[in-house]
C-alpha positions as CSV (number, residue, x, y, z in Angstrom):
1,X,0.0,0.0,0.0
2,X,1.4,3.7,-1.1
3,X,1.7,6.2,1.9
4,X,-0.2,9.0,1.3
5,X,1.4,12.5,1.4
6,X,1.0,14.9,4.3
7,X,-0.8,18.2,2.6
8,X,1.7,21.0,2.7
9,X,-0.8,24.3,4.9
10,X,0.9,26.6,3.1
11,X,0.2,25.0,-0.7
12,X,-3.5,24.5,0.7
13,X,-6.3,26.3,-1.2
14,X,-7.6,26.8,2.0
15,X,-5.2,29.0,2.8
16,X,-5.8,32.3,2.2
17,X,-3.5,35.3,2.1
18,X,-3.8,37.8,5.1
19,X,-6.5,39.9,5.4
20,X,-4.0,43.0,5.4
21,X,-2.6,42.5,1.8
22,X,-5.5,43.6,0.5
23,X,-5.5,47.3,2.0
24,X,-4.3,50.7,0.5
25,X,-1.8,52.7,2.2
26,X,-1.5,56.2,1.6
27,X,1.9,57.5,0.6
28,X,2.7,61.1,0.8
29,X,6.4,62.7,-0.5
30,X,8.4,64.4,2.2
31,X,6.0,67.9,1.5
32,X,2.9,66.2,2.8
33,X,1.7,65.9,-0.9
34,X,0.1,63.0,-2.0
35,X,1.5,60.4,-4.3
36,X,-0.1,57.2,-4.6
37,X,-2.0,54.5,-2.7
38,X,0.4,51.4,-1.9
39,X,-0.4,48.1,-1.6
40,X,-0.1,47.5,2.3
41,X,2.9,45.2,1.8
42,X,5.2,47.8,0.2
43,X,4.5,50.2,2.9
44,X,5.4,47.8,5.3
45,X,8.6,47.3,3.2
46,X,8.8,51.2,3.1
47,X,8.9,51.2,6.7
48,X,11.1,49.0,8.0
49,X,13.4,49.9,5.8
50,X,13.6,53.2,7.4
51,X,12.4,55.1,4.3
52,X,9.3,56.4,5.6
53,X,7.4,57.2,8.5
54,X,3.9,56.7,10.1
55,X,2.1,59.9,9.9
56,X,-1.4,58.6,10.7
57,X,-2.3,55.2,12.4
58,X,-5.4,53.2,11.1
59,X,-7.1,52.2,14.8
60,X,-8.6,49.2,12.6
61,X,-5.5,48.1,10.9
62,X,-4.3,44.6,11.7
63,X,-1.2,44.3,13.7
64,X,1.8,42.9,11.2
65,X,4.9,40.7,12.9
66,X,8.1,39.2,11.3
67,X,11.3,37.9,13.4
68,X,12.3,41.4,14.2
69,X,9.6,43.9,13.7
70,X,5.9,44.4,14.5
71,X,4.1,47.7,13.6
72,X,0.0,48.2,13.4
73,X,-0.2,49.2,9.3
74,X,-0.6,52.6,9.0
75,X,-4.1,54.3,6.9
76,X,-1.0,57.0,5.7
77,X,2.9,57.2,5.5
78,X,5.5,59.7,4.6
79,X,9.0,59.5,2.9
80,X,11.7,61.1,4.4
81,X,13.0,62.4,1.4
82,X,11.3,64.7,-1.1
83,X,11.0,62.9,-4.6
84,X,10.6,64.6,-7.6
85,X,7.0,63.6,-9.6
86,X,7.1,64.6,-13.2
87,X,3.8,66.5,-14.4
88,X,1.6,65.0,-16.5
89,X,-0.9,67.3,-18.1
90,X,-4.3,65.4,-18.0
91,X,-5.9,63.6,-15.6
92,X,-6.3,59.8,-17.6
93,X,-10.1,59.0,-17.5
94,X,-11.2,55.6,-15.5
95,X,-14.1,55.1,-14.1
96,X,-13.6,55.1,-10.4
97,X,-12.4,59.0,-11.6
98,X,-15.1,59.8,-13.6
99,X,-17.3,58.7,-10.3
100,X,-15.3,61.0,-8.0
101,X,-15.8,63.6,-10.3
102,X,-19.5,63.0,-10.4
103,X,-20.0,62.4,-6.8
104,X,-21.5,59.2,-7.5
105,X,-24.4,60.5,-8.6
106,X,-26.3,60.4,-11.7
107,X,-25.9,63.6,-13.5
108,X,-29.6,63.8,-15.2
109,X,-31.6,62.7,-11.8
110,X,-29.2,62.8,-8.7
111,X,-29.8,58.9,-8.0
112,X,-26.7,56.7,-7.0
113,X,-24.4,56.7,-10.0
114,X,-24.0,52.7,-11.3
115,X,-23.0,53.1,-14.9
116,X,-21.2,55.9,-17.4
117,X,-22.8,57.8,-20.1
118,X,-21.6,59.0,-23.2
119,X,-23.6,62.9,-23.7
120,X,-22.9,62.5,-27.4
121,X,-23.7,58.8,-28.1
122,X,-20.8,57.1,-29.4
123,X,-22.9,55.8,-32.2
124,X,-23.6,59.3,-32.9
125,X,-19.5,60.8,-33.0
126,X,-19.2,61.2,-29.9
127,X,-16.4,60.9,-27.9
128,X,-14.8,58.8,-24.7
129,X,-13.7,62.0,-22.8
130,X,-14.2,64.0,-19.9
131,X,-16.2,66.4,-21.6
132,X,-18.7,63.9,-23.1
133,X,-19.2,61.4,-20.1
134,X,-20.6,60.9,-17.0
135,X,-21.8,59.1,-14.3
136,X,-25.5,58.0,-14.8
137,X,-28.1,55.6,-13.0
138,X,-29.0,52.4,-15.0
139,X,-32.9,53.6,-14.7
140,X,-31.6,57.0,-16.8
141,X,-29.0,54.8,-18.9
142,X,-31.4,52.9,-20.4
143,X,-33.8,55.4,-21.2
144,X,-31.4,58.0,-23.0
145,X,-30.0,55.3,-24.7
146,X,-28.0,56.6,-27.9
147,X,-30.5,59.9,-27.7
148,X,-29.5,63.2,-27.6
149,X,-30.4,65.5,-24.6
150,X,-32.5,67.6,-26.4
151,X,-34.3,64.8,-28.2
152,X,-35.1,63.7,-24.3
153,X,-35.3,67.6,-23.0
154,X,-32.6,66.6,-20.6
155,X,-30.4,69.4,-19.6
156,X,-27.1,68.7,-17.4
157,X,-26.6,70.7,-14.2
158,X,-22.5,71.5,-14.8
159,X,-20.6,72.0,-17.8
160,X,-18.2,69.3,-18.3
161,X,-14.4,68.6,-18.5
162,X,-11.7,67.0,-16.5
163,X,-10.7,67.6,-12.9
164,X,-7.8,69.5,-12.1
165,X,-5.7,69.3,-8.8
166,X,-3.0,66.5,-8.2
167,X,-5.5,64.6,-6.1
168,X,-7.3,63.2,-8.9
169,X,-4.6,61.1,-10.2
170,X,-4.6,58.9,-7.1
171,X,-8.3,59.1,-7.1
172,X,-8.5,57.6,-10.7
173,X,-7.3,54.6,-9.1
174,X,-8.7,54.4,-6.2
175,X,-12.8,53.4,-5.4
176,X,-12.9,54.1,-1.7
177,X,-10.4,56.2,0.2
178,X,-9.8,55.6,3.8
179,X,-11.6,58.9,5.8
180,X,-8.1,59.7,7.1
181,X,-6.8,60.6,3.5
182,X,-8.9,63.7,3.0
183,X,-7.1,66.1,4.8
184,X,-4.2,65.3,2.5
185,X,-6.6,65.3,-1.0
186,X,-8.3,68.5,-0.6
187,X,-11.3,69.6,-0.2
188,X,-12.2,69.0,-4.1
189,X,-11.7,65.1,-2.7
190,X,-14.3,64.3,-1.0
């Protein structure tokens, strides 16, 4: 009779990565300006090798260990030395961005934004840009269809275009900042 192997727990499907890997970290230059949103495991990285610091602690956050360190993971960090970001001119549009810009709301009836709209139906010219979409309910998705907004005598509240501010760039890909990160994303953030 063949002896059966002993499962390895670590090659188990069963088990799962930690909860933690899954979080955003905020990471802010050495001037308090915000950067990006890391994955929790490179701030930890970022940290213990003593290139940045905790600036606000997440009372939630799990409690990391290794051999020689344990920290609680931070909601926001700080380098300790300023880095130089190269501009880039337009915000790229994505749709947890187009959402922020929007609110979440639907921009012909107010309701919970779900899907995006093209103002100028693409079947009709017009174009994937910040200046012909936004964030619409399904309800009002479906019933503009590829209509114009005078064919409907739907009129939209604000002009459009894209956002400005360096905010938005970490907001295009990010769905739900932690509450602690508005201070640092302006008031235009929230």
């Amino acid at each position: 009779m063949a002896a059966v192997p002993t499962p390895n727990p670590l090659l188990s499907p069963a088990a799962a990565p930690p909860s933690w890997l899954s979080r955003r970290v905020l990471l802010l230059n050495a001037t308090y300006e915000p950067l990006t949103a890391l994955p929790a495991r490179r701030a930890v990285v970022l940290m213990t090798g003593g290139k940045a610091d905790t600036v606000h602690e997440d009372p939630d956050g799990p409690y990391v260990r290794s051999a020689d360190v344990a920290l609680t993971l931070p909601s926001v960090i700080r380098l300790r030395t300023f880095v130089r970001v190269p501009y880039r001119a337009r915000v790229p549009l994505t749709r947890a961005a187009l959402m922020h810009r929007d609110r979440f709301r639907c921009a012909y009836c107010g309701a919970k934004a779900e899907t995006i709209d093209h103002v100028v139906p693409r079947s009709r010219g017009g174009t994937h840009s910040w200046e012909n979409c936004v964030a619409c309910c399904t309800r009002c998705n479906h019933r503009k269809a590829d209509k114009m907004l005078a064919e409907l005598g739907w009129t939209l509240e604000h002009p459009l275009g894209p956002p400005s501010g360096r905010h938005w760039r970490l907001l295009a890909s990010i769905k739900e900042p932690h509450p602690s990160w508005m201070q640092y994303l302006g008031e235009g953030a929230a």
